[in-house]
N, CA, C and O of each residue as an XYZ file, in Angstrom:
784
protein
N      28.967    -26.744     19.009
C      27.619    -27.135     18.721
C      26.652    -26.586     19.762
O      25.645    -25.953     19.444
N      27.042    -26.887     21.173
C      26.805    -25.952     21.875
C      25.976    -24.460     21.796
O      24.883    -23.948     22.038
N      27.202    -24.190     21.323
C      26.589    -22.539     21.181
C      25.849    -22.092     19.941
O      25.668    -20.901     19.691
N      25.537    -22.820     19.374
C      25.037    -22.651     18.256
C      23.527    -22.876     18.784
O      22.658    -22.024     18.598
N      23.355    -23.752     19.270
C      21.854    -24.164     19.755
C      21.562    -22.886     20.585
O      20.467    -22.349     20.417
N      22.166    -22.521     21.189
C      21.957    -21.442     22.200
C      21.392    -20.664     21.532
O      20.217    -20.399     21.781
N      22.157    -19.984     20.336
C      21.840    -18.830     18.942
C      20.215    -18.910     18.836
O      19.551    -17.884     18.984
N      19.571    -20.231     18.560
C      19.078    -20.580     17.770
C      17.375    -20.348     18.596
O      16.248    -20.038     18.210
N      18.133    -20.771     20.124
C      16.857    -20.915     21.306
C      16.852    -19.023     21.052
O      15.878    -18.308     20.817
N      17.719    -18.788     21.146
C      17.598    -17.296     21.487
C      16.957    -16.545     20.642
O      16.214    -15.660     21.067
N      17.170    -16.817     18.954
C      16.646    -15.957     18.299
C      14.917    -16.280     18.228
O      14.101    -15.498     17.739
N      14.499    -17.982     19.003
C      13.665    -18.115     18.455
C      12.658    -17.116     19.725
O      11.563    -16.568     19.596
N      13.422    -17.186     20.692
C      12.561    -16.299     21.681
C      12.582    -14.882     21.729
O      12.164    -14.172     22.643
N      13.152    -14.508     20.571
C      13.347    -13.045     20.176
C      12.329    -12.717     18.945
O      11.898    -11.606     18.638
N      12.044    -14.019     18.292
C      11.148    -14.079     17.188
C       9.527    -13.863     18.207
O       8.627    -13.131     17.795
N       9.436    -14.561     19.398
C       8.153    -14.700     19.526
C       8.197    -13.693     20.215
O       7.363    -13.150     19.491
N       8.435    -12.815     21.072
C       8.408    -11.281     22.013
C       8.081    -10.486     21.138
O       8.298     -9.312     21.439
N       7.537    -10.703     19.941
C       6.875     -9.244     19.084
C       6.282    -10.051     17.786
O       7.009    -10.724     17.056
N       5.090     -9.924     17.620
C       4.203    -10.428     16.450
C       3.982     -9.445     15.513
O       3.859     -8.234     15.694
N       3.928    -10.364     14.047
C       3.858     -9.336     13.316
C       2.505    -10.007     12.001
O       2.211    -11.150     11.651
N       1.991     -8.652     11.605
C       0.945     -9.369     10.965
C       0.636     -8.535      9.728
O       0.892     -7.332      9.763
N       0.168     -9.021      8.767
C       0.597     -8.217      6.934
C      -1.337     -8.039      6.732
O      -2.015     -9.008      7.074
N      -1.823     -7.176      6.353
C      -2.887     -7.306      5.734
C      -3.022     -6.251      4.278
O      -2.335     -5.306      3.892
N      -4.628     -7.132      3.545
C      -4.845     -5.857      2.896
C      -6.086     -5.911      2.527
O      -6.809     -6.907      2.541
N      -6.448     -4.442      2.068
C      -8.161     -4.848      2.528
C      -8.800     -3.595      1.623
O      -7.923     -2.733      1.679
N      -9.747     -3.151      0.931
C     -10.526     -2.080      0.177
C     -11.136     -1.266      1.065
O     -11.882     -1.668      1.958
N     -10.873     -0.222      0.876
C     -11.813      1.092      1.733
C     -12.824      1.571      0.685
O     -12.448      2.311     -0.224
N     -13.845      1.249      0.769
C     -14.841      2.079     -0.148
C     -15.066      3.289     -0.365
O     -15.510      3.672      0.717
N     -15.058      4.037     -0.959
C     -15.659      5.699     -1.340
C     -16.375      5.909      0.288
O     -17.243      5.142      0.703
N     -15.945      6.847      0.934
C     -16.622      7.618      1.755
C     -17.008      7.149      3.692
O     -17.568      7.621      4.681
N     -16.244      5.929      3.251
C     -15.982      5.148      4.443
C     -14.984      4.770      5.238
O     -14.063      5.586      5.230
N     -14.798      3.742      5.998
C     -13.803      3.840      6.867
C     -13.517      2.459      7.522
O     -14.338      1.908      8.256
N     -12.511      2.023      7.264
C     -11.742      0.703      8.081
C     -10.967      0.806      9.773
O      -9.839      1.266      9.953
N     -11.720      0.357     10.698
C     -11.138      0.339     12.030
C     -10.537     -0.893     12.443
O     -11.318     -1.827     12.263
N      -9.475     -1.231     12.914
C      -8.799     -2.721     13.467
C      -8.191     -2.093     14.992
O      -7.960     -0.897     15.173
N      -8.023     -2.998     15.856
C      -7.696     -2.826     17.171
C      -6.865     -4.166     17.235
O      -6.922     -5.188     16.550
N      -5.818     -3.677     18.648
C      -4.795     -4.522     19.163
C      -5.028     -4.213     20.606
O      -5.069     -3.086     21.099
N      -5.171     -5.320     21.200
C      -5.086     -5.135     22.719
C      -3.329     -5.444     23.483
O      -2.544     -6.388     23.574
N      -3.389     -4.086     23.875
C      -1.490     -3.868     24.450
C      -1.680     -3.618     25.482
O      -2.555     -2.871     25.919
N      -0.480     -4.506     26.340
C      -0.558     -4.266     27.560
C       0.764     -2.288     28.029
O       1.486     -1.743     27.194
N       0.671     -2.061     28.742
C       1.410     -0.610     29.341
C       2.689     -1.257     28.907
O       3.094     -2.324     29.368
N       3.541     -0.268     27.633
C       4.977     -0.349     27.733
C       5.206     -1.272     26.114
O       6.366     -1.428     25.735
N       3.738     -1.984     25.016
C       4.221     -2.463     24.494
C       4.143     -1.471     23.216
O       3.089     -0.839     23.141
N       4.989     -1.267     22.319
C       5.114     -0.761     20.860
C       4.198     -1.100     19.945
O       4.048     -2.291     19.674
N       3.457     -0.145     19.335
C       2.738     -0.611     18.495
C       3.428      0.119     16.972
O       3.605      1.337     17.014
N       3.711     -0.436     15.992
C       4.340     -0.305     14.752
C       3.100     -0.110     13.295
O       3.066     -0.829     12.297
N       2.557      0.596     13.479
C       1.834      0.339     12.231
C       2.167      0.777     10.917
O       2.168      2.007     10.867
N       2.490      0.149      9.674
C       2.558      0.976      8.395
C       2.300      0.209      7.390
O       2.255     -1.004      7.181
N       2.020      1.872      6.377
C       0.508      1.254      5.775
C       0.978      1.755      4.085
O       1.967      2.476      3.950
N       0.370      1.411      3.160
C       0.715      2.058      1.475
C      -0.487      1.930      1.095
O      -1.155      0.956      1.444
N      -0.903      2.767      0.417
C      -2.219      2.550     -0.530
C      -1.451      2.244     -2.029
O      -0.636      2.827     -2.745
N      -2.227      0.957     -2.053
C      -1.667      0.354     -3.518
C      -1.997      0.702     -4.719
O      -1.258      0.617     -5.699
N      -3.456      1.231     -4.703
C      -4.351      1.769     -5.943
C      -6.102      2.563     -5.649
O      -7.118      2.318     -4.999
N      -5.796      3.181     -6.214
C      -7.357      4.024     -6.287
C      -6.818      5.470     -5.993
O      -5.843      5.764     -5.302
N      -7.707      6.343     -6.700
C      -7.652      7.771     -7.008
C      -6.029      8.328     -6.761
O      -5.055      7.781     -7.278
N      -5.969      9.328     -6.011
C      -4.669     10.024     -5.732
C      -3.952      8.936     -4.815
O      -2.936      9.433     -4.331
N      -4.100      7.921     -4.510
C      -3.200      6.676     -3.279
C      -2.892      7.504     -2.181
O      -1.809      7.942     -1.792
N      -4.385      7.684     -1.620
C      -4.231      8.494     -0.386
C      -5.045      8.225      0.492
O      -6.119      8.090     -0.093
N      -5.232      8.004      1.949
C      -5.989      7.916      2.914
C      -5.448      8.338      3.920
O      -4.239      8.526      4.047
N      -6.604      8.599      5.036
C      -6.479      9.199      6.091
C      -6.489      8.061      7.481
O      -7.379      7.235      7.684
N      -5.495      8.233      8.178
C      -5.201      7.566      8.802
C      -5.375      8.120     10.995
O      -5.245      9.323     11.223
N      -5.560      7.456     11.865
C      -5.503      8.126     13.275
C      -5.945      6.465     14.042
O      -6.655      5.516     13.706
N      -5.317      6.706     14.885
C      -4.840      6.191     16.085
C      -5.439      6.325     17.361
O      -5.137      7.310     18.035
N      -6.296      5.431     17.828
C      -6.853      6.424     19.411
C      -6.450      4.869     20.409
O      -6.536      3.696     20.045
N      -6.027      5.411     21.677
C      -6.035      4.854     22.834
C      -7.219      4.528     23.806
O      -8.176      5.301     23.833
N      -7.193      3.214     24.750
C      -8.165      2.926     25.281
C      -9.203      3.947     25.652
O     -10.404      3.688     25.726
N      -8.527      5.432     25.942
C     -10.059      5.942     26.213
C     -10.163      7.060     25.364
O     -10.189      8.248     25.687
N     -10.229      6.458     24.030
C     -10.326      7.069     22.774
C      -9.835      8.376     22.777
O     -10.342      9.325     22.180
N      -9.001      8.389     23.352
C      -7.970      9.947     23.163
C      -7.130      9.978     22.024
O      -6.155      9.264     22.257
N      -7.065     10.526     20.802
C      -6.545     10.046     19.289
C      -4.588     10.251     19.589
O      -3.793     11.003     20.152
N      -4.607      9.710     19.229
C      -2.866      9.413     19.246
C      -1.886     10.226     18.102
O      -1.041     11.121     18.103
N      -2.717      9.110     16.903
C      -2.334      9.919     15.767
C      -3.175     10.284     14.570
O      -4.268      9.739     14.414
N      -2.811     11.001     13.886
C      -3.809     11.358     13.183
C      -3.137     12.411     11.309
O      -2.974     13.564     10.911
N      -3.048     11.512     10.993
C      -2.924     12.447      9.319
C      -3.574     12.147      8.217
O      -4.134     11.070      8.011
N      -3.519     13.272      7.314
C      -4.567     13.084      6.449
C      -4.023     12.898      5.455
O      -2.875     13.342      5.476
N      -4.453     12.190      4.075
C      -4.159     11.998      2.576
C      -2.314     11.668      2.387
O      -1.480     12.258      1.701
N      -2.223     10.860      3.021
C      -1.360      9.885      3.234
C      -1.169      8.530      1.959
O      -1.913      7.550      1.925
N      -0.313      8.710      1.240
C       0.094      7.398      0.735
C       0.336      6.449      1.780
O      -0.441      5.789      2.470
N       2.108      6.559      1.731
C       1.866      5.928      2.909
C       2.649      6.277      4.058
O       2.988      7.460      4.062
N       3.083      5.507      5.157
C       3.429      6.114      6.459
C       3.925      5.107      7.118
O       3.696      3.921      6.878
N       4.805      5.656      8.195
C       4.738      4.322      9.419
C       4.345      5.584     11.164
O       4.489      6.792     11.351
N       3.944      4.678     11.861
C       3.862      4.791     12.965
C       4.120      4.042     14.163
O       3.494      2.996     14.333
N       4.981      4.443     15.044
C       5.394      3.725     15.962
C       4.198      4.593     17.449
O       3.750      5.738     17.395
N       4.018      3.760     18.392
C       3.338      4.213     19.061
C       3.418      3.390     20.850
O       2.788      2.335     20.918
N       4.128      3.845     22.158
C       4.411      3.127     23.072
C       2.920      3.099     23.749
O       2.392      4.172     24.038
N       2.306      1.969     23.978
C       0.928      1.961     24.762
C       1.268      2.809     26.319
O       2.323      2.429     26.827
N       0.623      3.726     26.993
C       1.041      4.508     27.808
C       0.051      3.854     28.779
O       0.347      3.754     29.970
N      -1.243      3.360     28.250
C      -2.872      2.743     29.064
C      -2.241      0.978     28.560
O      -1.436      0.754     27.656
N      -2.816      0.088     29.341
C      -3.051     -1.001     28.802
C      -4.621     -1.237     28.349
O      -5.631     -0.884     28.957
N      -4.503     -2.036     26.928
C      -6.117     -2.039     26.434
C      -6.092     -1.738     25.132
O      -5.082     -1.650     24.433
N      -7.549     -1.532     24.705
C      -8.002     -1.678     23.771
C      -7.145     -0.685     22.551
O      -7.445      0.501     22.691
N      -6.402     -0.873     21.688
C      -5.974      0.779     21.057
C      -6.573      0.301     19.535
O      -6.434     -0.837     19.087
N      -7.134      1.198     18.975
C      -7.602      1.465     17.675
C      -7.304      2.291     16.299
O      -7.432      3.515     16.294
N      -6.963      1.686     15.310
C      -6.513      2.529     14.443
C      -7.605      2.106     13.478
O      -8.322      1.113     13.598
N      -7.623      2.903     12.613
C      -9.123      3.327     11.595
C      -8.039      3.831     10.218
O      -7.007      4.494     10.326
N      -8.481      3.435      9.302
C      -7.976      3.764      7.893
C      -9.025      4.490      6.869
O      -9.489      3.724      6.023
N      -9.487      5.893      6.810
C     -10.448      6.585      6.350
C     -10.615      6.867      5.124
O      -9.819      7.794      4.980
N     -11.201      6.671      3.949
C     -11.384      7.391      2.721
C     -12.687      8.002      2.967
O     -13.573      7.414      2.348
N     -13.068      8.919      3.618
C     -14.499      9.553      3.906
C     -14.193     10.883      2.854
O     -15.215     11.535      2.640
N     -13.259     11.269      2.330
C     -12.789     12.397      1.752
C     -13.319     12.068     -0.165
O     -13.538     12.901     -1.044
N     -13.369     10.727     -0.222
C     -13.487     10.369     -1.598
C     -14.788      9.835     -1.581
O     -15.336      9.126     -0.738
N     -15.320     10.431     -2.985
C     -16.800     10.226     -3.093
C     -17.212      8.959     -4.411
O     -18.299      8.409     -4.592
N     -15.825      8.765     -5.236
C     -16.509      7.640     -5.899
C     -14.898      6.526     -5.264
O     -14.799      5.674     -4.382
N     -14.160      6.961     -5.990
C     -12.980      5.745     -5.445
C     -12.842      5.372     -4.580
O     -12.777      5.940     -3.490
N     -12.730      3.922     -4.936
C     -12.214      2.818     -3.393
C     -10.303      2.981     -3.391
O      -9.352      3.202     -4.140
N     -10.559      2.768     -2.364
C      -8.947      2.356     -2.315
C      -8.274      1.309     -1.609
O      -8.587      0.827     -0.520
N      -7.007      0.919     -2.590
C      -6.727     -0.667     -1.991
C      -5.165     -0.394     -0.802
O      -4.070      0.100     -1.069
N      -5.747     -1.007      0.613
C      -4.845     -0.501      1.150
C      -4.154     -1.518      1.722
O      -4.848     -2.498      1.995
N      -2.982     -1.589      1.991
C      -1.790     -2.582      2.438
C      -0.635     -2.195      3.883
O       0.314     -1.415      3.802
N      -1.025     -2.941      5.084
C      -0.296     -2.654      5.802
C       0.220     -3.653      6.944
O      -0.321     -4.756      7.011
N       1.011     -3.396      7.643
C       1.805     -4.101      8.320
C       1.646     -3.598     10.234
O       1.729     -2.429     10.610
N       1.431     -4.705     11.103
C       1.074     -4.545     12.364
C       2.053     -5.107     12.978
O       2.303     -6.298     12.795
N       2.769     -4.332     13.813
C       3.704     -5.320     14.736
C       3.698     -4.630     16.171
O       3.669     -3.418     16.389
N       3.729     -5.597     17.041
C       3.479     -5.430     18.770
C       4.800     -5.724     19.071
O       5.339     -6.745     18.644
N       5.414     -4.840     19.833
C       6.982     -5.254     20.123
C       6.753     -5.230     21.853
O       6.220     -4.204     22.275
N       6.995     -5.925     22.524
C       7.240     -6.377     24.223
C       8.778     -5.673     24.320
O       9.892     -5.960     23.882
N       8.186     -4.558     25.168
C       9.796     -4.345     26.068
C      10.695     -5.451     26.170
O      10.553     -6.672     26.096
N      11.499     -4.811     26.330
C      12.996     -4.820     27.115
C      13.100     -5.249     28.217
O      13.065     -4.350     29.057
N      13.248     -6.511     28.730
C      13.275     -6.758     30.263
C      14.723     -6.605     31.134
O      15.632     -7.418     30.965
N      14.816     -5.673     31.917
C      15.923     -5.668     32.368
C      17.061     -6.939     32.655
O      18.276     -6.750     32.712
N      16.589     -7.872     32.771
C      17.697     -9.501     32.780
C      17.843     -9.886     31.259
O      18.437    -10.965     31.269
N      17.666     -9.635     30.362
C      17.872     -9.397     29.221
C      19.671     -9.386     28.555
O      20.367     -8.406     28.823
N      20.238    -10.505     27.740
C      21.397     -9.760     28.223
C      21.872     -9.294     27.201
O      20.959     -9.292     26.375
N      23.163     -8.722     26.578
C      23.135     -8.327     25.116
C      22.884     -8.758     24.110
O      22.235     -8.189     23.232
N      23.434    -10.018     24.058
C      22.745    -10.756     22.726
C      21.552    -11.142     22.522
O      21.147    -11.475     21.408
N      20.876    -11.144     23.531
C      19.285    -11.416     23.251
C      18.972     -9.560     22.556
O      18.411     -9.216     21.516
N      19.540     -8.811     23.533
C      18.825     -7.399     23.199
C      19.358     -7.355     21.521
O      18.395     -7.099     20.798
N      20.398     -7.504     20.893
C      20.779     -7.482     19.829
C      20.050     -8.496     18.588
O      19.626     -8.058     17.519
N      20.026     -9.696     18.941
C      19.248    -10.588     18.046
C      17.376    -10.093     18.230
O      16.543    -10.761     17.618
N      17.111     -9.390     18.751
C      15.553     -8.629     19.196
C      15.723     -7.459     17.608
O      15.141     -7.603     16.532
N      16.487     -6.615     17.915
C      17.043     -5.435     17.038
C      17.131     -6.198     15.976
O      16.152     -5.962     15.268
N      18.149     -7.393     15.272
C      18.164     -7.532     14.305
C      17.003     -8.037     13.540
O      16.917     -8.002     12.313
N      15.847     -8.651     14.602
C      14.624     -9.455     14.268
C      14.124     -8.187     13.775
O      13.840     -8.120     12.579
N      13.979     -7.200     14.499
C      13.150     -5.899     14.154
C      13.951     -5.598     12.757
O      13.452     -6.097     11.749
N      14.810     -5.044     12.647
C      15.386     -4.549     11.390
C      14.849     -5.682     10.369
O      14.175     -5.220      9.449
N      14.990     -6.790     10.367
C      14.086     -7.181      9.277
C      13.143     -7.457      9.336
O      12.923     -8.388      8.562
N      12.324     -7.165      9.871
C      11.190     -6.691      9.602
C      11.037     -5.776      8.672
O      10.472     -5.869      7.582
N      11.755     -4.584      9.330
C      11.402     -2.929      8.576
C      11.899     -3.804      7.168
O      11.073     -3.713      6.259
N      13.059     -4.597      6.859
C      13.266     -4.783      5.224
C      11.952     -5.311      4.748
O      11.316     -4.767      3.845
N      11.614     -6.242      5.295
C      10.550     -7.022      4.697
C       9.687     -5.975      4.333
O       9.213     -6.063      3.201
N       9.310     -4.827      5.141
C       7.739     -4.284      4.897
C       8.258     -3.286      3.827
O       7.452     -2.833      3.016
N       9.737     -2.873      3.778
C       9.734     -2.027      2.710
C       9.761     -2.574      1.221
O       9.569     -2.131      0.089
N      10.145     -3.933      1.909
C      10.220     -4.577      0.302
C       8.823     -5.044     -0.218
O       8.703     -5.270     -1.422
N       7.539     -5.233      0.801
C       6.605     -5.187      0.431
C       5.768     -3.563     -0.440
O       5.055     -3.295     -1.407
N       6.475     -2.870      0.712
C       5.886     -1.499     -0.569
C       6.429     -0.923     -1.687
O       6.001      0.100     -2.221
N       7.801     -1.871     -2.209
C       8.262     -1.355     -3.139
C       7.809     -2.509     -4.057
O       8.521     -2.556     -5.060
N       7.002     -3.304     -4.035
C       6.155     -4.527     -4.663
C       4.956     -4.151     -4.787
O       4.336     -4.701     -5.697
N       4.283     -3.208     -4.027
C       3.226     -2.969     -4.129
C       3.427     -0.944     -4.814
O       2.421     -0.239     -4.735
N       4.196     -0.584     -5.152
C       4.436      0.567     -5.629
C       4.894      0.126     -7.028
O       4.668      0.884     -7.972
N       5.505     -1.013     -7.226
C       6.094     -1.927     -8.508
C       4.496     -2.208     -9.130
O       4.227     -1.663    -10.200
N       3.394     -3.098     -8.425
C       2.222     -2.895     -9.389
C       1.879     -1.897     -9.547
O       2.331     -1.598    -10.652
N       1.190     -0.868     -9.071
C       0.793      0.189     -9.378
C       1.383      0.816    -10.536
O       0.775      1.478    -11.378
N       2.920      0.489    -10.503
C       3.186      1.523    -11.667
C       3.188      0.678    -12.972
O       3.214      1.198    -14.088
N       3.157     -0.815    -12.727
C       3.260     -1.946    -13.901
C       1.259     -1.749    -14.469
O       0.887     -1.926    -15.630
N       0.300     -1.357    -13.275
C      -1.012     -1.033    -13.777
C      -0.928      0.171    -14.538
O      -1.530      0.266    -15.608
N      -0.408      0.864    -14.194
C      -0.511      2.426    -14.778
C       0.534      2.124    -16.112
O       0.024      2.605    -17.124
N       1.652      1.563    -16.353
C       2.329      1.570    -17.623
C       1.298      0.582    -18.782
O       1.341      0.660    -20.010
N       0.520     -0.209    -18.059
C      -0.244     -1.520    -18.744
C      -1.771     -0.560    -19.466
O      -2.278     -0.569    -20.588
N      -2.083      0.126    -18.291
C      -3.151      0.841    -18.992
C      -2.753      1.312    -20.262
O      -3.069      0.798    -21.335
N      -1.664      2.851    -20.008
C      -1.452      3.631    -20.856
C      -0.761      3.285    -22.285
O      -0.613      4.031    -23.252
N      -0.439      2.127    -22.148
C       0.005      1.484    -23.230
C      -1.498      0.855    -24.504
O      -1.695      0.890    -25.718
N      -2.224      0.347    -23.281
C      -3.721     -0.281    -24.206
C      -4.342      1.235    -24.447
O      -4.917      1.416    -25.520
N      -4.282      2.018    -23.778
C      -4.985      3.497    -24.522
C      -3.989      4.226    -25.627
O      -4.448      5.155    -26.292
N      -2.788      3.847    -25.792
C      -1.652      4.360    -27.257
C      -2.558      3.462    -28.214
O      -3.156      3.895    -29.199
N      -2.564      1.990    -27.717
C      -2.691      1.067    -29.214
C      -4.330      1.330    -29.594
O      -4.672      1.599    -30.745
N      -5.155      1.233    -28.633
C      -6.215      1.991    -29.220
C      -6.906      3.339    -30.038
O      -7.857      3.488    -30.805
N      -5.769      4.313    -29.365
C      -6.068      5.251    -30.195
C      -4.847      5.366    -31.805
O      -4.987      6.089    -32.792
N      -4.212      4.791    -31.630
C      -3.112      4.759    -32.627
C      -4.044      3.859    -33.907
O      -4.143      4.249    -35.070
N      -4.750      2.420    -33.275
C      -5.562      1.990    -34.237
C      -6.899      2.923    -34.801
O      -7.054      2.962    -36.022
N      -7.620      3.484    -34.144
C      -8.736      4.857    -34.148
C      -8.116      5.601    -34.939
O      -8.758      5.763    -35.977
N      -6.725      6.364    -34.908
C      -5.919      7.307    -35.980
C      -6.143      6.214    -37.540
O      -6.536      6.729    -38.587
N      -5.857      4.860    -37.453
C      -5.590      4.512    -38.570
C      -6.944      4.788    -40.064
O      -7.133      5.171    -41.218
N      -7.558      4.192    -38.765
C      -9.016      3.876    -39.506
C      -9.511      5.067    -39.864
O     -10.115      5.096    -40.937
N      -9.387      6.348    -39.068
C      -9.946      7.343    -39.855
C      -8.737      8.230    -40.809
O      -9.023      9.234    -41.462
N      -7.499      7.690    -40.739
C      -6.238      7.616    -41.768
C      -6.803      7.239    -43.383
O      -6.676      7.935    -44.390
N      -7.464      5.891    -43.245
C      -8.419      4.839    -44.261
C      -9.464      5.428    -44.605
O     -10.008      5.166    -45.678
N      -9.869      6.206    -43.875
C     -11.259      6.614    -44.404
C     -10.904      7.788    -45.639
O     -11.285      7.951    -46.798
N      -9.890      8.554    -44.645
C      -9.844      9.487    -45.286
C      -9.682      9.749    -46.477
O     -10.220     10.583    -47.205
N      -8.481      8.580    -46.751
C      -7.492      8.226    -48.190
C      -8.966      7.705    -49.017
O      -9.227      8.225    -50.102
N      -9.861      6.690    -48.450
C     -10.476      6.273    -49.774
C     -11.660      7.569    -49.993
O     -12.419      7.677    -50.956
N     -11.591      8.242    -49.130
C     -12.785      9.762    -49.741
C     -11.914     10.134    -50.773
O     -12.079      9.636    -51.886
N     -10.974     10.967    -50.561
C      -9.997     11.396    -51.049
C      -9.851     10.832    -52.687
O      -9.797     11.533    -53.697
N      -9.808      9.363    -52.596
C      -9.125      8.589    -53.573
C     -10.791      9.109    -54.820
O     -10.778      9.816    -55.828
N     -11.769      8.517    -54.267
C     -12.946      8.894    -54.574
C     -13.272     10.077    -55.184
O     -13.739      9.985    -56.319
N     -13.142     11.135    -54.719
C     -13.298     12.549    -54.348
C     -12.322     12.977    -55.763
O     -12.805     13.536    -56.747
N     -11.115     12.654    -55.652
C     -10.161     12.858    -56.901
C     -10.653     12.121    -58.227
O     -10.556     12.679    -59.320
N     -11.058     11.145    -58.114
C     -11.707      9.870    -59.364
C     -12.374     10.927    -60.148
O     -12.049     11.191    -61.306
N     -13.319     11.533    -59.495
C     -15.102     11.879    -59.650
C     -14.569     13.497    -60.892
O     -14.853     13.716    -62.069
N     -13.397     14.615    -59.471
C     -13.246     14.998    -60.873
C     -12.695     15.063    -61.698
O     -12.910     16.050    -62.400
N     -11.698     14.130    -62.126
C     -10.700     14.159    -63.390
C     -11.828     13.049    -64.564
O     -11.708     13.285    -65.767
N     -12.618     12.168    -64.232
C     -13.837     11.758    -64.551
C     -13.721     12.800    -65.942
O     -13.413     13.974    -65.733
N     -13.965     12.353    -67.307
C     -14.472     13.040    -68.298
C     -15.902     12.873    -68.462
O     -16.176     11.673    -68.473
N     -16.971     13.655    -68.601
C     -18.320     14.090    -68.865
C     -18.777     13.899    -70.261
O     -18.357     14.637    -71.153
N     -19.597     12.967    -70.485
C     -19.736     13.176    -72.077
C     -21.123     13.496    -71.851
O     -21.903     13.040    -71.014
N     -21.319     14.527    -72.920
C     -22.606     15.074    -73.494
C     -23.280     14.393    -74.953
O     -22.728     14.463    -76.051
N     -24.414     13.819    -74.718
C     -24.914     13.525    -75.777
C     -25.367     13.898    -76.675
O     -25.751     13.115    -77.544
């Protein structure tokens, strides 16, 4: 019983040495989303991100350090991850850009996690229950983008389905039209003519 409690203290102090945080948020046509984390020298910054919907599911993404020296930086990005060791302690900034798109917004979804070194008195099983905390994480966030890649394609099958039954009904009606011209059209000349 013992050691079980031990497990339990341990994982929970393996849970709190790295925060993790889910957002999601609209980038408008031609603009730009900035969020910051203040890290001290040595901590991990994890960012990754999916665009869920709007135009090509792409944005531009970069990274700058306290004295705005850009870290990272790519363009037309679904989605991505980035890991990043704070080298400065302070302010670090990441920005999520659609400045490239002139009418679509785009809906974007991502995941923030601050991981705290490794302290050398650390002993294996803490370093191991740390790792396994992290590894699920990474499940969780992938299972979030395969949920958020699951709507997108449940929007896109939902559309294209209401644009079949609409135009399939549009075929009918001018199907109907046609037949009663037709029906008409045939009447008029087999029609006998009498002359008075």
């Amino acid at each position: 019983m013992h050691f079980s409690s031990v497990l339990i203290y341990i994982a929970l102090i393996a849970i709190a040495l790295h925060s993790v945080e889910g957002f999601s948020f609209i980038v408008p046509a031609g603009e730009q989303r900035c969020f910051f984390e203040i890290l001290e020298k040595g901590d991990n910054l994890r960012v990754s991100f999916q665009v869920a919907e709007g135009g090509h599911l792409d944005v531009d993404f970069s990274l700058t350090d306290p004295n705005k020296v850009l870290v990272e930086d790519t363009r037309k990005s679904a989605s991505d991850t980035f890991n990043h060791e704070a080298k400065l302690a302070g302010k670090h900034v990441y920005c999520f850009s659609n400045s490239f798109s002139t009418v679509t917004e785009k809906n974007v979804a991502f995941n923030v996690q601050v991981i705290k070194p490794h302290k050398d008195e650390d002993n294996l099983l803490e370093v191991e229950i740390r790792d396994l905390a992290i590894g699920i994480e990474d499940i969780k966030n992938e299972q979030e983008y395969t949920m958020a890649r699951e709507r997108t394609h449940r929007n896109t099958a939902e559309s294209t389905n209401s644009r079949v039954v609409w135009w399939s009904l549009f075929q009918s009606a001018i199907l109907f039209v046609i037949c009663v011209f037709q029906i008409t059209y045939l009447k008029r000349f087999f029609e006998v003519k009498r002359v008075v």
